[in-house]
C-alpha positions in Angstrom: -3.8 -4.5 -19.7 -2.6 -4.7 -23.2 0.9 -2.4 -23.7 1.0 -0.6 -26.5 5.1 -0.3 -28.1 6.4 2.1 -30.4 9.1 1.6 -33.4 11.8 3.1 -31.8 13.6 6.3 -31.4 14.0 9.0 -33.5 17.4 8.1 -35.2 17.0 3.8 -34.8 14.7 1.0 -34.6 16.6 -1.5 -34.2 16.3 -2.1 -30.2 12.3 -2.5 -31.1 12.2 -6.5 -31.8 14.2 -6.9 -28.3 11.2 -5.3 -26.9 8.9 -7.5 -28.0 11.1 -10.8 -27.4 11.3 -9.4 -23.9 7.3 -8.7 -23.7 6.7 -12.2 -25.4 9.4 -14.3 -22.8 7.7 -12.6 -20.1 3.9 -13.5 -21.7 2.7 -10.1 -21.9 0.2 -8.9 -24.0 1.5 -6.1 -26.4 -0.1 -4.9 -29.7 1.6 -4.9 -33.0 3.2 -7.8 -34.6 5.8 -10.2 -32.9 9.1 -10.5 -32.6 10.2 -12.4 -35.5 7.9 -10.5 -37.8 9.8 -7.2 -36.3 13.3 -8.3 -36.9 12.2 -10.0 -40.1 11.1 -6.5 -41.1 13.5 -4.2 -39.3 16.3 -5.6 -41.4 16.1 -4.8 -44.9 18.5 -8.0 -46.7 16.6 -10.3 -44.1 13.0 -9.3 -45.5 14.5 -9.6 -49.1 15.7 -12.9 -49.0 12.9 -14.6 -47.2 10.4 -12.5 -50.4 13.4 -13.9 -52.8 13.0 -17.1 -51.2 9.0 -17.1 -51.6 9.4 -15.4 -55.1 8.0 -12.5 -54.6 9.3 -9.6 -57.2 11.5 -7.0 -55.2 13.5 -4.0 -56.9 17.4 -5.3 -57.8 19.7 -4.8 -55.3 23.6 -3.9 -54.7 25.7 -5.4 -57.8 22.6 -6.3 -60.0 21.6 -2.1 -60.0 23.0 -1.4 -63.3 21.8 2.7 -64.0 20.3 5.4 -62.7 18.5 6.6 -60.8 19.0 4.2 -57.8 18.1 4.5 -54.3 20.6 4.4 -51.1 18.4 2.6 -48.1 19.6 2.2 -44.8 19.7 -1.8 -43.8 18.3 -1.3 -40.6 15.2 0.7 -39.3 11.4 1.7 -40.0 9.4 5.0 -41.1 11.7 6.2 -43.7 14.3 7.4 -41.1 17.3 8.5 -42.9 15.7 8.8 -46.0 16.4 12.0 -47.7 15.8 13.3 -51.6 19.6 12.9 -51.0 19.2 9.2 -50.8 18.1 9.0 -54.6 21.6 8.4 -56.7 21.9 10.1 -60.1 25.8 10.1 -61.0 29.2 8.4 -59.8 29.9 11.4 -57.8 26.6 11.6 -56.0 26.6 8.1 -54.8 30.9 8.3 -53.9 29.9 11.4 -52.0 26.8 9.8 -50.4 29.3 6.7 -49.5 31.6 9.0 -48.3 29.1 10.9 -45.9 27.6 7.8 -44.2 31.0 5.8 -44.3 30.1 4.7 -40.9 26.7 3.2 -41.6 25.2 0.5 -43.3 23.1 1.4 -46.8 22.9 -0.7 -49.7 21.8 0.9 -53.0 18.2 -0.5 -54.4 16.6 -0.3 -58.2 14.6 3.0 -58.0 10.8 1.4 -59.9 9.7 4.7 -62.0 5.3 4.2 -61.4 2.8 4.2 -58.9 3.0 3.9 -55.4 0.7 2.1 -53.6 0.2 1.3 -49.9 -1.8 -1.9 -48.6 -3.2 -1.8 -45.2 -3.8 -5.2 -43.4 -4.7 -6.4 -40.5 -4.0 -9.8 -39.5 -4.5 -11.2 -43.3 -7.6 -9.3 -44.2 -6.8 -6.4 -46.1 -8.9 -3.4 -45.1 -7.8 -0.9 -47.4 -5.1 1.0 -50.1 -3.8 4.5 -50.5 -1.8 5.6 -53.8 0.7 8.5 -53.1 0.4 11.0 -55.9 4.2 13.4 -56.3 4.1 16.7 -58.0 6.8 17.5 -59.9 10.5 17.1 -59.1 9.0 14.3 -56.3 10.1 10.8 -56.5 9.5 9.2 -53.1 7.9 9.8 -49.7 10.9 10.4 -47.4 11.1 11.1 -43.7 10.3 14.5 -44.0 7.2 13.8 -46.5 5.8 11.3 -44.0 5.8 12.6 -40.8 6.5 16.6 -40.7 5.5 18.0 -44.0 3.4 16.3 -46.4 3.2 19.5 -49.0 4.0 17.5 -52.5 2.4 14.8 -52.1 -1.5 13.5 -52.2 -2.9 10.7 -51.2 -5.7 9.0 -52.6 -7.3 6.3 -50.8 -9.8 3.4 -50.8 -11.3 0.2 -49.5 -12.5 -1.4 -53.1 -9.9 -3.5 -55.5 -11.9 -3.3 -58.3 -9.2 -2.7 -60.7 -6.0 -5.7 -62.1 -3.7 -3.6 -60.5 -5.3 -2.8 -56.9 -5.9 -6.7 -56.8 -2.3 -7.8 -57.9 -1.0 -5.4 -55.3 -3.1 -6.7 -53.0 -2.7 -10.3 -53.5 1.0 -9.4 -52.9 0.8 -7.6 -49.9 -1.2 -10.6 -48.6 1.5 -12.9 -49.7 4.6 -10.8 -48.0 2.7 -10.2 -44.9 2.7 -14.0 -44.8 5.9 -14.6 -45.8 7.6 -12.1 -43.0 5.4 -13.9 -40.1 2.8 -10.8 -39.7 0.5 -11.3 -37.0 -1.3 -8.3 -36.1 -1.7 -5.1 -38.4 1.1 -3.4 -40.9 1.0 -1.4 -43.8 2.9 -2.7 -47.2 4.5 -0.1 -49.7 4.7 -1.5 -53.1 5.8 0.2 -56.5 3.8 -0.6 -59.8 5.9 -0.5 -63.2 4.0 -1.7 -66.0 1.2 -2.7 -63.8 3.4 -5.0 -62.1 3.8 -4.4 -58.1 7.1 -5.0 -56.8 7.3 -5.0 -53.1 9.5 -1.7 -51.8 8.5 -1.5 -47.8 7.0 -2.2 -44.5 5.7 0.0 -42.3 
């Protein structure tokens, strides 16, 4: 029988590509993607310089963020864990306090893409569907909390046809990171839109 794995615990993911290299050594059939697709994902420099490396468009990172707002993300993990409205950087003293809080983890500060966000559902490469994430006011992005335990702010509106430029250009680069991380299986890709341009922002 196929096992079915989770992404971890409540506070880390990291242990979850272990998991699946164990699973994979021992020729077990698991779902969800494989190992080097998990630890490709799970760590968040390691999927930016293999979408760098394909030239995909990414937000700026670390010394090239040049004003605000900009977002602290931790390197490691899945889900949005640890992702707070805290995490979004609007003044020297916010992000030296927010250094000084988690002086003991790893973050790295991200470009913050004002527009759309949009979510591309795949499975193997065959994209089966999008969902846009609407915020009312005084919401920027779709934090732990948002996600999983209380959704009120945010809307979702969803679909199955790419009709429009944008839908397809997000789309097409879904497709493209998917490839580029080694997917196998299923996953969901979280992309911003400035300008009508996607940048990729997530895995899931």
């Amino acid at each position: 029988f196929p096992v079915t794995i989770c992404d971890g615990d409540l506070y880390s993911s990291s242990c979850m590509w272990c998991v699946c290299k164990g699973l994979e050594s021992r020729e077990k059939i698991f779902t969800g993607n494989n190992c080097r697709c998990i630890q490709n994902t799970l760590n968040k420099r390691t999927c930016q310089e293999i979408l760098l490396r394909e030239k995909l468009p990414i937000p700026c990172t670390d010394k090239k963020v040049h004003e605000f707002p900009f977002l602290m993300k931790p390197n490691v993990g899945h889900g949005s864990m640890r992702i707070t409205p805290k995490n979004i950087i609007n003044s020297s003293k916010q992000y030296f306090d927010f250094l000084e809080t988690h002086k003991l983890e790893d973050f790295y500060s991200e470009e913050y893409i004002h527009g759309r966000e949009i979510h591309i559902a795949l499975i193997g490469e065959r994209v089966i569907g999008w969902s846009e994430c609407e915020f009312s006011k005084g919401k920027m992005i779709l934090d732990c909390t948002a996600k999983w335990v209380n959704t009120v702010g945010v809307n979702k509106v969803c679909g199955t046809q790419f009709r429009s430029k944008v839908l397809k250009s997000c789309r097409d680069l879904a497709v493209a990171a998917f490839k580029a991380v080694g997917g196998t299986s299923y996953g969901r890709v979280d992309l911003r839109v400035r300008d009508d341009k996607p940048f990729y922002r997530d895995w899931e």
